[in-house]
C-alpha positions as protocol buffer text, in pm:
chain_id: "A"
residue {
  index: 1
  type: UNK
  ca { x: 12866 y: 8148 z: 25877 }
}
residue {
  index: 2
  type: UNK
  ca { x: 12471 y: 8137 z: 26009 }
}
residue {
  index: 3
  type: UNK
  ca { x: 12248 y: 8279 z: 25797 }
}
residue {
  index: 4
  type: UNK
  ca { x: 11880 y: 8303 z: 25781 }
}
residue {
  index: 5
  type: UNK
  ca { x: 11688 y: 8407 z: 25470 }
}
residue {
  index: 6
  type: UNK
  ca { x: 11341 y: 8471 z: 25507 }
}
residue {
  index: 7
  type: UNK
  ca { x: 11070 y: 8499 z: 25223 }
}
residue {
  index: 8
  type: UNK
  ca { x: 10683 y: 8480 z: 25181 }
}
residue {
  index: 9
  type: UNK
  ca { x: 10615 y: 8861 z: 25213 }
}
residue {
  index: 10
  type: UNK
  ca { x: 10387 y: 9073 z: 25033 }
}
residue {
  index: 11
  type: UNK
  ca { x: 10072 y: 9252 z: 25011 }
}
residue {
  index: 12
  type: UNK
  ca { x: 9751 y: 9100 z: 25147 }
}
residue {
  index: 13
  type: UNK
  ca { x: 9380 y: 9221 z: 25216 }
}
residue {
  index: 14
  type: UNK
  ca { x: 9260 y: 9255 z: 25583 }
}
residue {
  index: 15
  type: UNK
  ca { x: 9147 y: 8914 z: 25685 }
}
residue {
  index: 16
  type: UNK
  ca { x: 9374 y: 8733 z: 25454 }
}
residue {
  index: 17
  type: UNK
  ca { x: 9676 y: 8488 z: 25516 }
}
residue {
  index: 18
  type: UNK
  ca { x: 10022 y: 8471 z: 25464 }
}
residue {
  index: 19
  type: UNK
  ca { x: 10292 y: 8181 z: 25559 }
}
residue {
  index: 20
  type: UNK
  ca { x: 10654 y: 8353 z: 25605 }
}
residue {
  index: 21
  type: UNK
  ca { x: 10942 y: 8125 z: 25589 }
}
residue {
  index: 22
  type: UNK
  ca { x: 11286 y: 8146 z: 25734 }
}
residue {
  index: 23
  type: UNK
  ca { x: 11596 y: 7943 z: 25610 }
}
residue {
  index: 24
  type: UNK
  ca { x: 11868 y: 7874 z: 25808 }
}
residue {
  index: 25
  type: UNK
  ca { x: 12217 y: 7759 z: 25710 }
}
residue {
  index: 26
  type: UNK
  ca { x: 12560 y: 7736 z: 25846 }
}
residue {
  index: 27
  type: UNK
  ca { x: 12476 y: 7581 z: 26186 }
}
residue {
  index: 28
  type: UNK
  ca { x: 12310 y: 7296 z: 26327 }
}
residue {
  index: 29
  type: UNK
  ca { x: 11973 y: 7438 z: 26335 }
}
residue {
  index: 30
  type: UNK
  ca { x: 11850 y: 7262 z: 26605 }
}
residue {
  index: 31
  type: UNK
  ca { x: 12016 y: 7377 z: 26898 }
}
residue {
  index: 32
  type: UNK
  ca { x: 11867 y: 7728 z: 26792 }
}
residue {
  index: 33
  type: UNK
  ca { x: 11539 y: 7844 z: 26956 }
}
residue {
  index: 34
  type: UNK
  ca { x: 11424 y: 8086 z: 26711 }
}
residue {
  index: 35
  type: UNK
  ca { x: 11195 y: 8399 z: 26661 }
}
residue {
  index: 36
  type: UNK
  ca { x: 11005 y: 8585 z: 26447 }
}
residue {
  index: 37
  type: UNK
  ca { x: 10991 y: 8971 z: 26551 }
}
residue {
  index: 38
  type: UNK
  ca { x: 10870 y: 9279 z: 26358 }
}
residue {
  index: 39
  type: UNK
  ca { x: 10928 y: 9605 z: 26314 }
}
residue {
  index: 40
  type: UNK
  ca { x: 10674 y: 9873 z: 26215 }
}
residue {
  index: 41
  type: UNK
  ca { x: 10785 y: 10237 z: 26103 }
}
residue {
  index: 42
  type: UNK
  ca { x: 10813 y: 10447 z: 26391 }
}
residue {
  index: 43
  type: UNK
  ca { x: 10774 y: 10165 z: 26629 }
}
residue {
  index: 44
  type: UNK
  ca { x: 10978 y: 9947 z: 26864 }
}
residue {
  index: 45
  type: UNK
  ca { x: 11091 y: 9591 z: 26727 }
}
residue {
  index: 46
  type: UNK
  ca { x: 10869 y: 9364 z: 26819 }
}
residue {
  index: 47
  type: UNK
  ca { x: 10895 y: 8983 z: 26964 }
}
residue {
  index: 48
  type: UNK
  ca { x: 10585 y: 8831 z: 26774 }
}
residue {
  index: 49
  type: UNK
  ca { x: 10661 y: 8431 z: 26813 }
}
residue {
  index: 50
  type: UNK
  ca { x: 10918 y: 8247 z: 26968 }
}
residue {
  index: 51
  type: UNK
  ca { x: 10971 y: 7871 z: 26924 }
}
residue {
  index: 52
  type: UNK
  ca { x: 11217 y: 7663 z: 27099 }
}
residue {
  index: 53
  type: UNK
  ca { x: 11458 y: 7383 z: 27013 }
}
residue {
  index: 54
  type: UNK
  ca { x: 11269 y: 7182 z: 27196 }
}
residue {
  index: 55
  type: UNK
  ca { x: 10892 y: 7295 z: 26995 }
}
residue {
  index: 56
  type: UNK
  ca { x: 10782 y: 7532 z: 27332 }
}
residue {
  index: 57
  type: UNK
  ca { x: 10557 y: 7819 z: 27144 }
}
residue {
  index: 58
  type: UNK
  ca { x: 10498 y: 8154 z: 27282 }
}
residue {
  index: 59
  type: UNK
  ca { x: 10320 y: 8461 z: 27106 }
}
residue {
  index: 60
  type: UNK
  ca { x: 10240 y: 8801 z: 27199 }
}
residue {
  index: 61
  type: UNK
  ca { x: 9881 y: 8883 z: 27294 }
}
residue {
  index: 62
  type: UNK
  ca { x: 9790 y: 9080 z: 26975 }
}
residue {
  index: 63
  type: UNK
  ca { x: 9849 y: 8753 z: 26779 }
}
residue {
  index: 64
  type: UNK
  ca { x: 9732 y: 8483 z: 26967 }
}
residue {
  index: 65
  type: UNK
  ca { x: 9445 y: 8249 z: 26821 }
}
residue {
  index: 66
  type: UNK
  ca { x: 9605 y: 8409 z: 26471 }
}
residue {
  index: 67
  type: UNK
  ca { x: 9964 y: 8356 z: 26440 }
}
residue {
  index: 68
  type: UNK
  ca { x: 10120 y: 8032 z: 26431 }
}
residue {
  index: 69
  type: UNK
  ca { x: 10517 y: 7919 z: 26473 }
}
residue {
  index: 70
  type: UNK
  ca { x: 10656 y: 7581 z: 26383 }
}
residue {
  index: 71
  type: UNK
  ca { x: 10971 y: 7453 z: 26268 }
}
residue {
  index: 72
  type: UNK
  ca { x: 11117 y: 7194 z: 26067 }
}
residue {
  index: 73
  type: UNK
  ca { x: 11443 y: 7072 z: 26187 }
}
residue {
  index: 74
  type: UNK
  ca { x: 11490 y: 6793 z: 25883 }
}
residue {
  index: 75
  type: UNK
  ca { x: 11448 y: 7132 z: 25642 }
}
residue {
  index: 76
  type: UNK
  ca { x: 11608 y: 7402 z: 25879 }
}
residue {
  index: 77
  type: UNK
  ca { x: 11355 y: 7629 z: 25842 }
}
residue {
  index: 78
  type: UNK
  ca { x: 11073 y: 7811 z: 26050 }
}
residue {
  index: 79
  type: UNK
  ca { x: 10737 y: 7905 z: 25968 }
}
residue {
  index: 80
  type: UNK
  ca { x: 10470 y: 8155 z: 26071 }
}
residue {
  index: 81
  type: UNK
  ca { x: 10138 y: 8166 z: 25949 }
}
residue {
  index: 82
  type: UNK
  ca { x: 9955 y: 8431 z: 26022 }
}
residue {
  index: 83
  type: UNK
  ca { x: 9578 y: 8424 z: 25958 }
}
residue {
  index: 84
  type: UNK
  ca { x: 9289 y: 8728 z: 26006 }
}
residue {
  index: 85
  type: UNK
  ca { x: 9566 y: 8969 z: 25910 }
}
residue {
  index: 86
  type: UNK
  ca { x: 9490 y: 9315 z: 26017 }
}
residue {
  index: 87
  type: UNK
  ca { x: 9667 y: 9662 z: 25923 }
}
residue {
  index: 88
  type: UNK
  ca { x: 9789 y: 9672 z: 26252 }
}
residue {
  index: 89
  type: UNK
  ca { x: 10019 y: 9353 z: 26146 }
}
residue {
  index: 90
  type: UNK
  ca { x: 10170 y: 9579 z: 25872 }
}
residue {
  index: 91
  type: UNK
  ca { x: 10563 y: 9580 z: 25917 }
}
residue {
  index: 92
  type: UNK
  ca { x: 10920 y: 9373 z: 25826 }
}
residue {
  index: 93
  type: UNK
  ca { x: 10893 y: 9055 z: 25946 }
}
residue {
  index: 94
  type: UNK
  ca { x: 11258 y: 8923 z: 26075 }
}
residue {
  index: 95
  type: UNK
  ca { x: 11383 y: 8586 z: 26156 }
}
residue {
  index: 96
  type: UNK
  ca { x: 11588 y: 8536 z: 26482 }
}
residue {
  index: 97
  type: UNK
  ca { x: 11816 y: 8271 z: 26561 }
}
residue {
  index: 98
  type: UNK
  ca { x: 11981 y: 8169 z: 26938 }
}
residue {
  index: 99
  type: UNK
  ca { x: 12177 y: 7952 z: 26970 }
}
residue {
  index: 100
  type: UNK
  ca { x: 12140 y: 7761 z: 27295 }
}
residue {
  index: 101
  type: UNK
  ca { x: 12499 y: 7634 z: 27400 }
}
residue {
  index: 102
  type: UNK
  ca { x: 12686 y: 7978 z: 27274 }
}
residue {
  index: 103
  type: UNK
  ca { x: 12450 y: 8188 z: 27313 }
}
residue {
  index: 104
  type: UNK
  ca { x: 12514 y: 8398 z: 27049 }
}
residue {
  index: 105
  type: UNK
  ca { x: 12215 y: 8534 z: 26787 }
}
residue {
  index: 106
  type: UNK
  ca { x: 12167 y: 8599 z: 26462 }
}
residue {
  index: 107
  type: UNK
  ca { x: 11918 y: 8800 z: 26244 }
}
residue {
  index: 108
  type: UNK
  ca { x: 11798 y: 8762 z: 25896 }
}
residue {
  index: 109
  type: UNK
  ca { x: 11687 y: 9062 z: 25666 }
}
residue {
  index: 110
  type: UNK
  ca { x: 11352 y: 9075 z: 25707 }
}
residue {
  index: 111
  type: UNK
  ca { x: 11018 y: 9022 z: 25490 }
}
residue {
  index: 112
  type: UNK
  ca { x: 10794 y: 9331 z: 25402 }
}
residue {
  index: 113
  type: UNK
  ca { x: 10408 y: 9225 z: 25510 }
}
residue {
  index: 114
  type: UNK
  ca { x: 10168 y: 9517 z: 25433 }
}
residue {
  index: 115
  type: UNK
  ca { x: 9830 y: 9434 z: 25535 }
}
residue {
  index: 116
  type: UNK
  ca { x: 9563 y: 9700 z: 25340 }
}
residue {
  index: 117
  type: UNK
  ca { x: 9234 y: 9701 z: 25138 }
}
């Protein structure tokens, strides 16, 4: 079955850096346009980066110029760095996967990124 692991979390000052990394199995990665969202406590799940199959890159507002998405479909994985990390950009980081031809998605567990001094 899919599955999608990510990893690179963790604790970082404001204006620090952090790559998070997302490793897919079980499918052939790429015909998957994939995501990275996040989730803050209290607050809606977020769409934060979106990469296609095809490379197409597309970030929200708050992290453009910041946040970067690319993928690596010899090593089925995705990548964001993010760069001038504020507290704002304090939440679980989760990997998204959809698949193109079926349509159908799938989510990994998420990554804990806490952003404070």
């Amino acid at each position: 079955q899919v599955q999608l692991v990510e990893s690179g979390g963790g604790l970082v000052q404001p204006g620090g850096s952090l790559r998070l990394s997302c490793t897919f199995s079980g499918a052939m990665f790429s015909i998957y346009d994939m995501d990275w969202y996040r989730q803050a406590p209290g607050k809606q799940r977020e769409l934060v980066a979106s990469i296609t199959n095809g490379g197409t890159t597309k970030y929200t507002d708050s992290v453009k110029g910041r946040f970067y998405i690319s993928r690596d479909n010899a090593k089925n994985t995705v990548l964001l760095q993010m760069n001038s990390l504020k507290p704002e950009d304090t939440a679980v980081y989760l990997c998204h996967g959809l698949s193109i031809i079926t349509r159908r998605d799938y989510w990994g567990q998420g990554t804990q990124v806490t952003v404070s001094s």
